[in-house]
C-alpha positions as MATLAB code, in Angstrom:
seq = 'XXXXXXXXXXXXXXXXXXXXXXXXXXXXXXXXXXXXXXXXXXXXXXXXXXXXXXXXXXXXXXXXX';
ca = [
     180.471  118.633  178.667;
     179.531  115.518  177.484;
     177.621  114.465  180.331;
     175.573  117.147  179.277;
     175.398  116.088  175.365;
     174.670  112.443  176.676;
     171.718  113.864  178.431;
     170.367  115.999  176.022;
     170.767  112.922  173.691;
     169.010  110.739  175.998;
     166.095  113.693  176.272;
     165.545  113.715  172.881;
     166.061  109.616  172.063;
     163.338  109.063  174.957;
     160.597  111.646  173.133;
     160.944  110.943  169.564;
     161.769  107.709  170.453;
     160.018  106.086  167.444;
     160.875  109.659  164.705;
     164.508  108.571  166.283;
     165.904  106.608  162.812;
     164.043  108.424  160.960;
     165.836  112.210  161.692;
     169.105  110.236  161.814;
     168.015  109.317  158.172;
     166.817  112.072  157.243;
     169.834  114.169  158.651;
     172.201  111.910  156.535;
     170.203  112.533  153.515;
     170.377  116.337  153.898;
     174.085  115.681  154.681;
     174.221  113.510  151.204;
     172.590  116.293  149.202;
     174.645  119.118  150.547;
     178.005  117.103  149.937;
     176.525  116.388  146.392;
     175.485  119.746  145.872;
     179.182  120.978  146.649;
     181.104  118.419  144.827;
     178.890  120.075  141.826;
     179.370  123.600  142.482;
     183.110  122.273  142.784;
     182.639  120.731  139.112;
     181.573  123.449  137.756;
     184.046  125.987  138.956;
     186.663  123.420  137.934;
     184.770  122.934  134.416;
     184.506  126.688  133.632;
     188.526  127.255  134.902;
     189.673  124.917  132.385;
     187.954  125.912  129.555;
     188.699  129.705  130.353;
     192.512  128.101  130.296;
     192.171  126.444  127.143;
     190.046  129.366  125.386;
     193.519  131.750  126.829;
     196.112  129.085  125.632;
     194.651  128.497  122.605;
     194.145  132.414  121.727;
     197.800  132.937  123.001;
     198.557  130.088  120.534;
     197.126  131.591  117.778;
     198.358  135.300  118.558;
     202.148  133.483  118.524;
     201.844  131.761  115.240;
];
């Protein structure tokens, strides 16, 4: 199997020789922006839990007193 990967690699490496760093870069900056674009989505979700907590704690706060 990774005879086969080496190959392909080598395929590929030998064509677009000289596009070769630049899809590796490119590939790690779509791999940057996706990891970026989850840690936000992440954020957020994490964001809008709390303050759904604190809106509920403080309204069962106020309900008690």
């Amino acid at each position: 199997m990774t005879a086969v990967i080496k190959r392909i690699f080598r395929f590929f490496y030998s064509v677009y020789r000289r596009y070769f760093l630049m899809l590796v870069a490119v590939a790690v900056a779509v791999a940057a922006v996706a990891v970026a674009a989850a840690a936000t989505t992440i954020t957020i979700f994490a964001v809008a839990i709390a303050a759904t907590a604190i809106t509920t704690i403080t309204t069962i706060d106020g309900i008690i007193i």
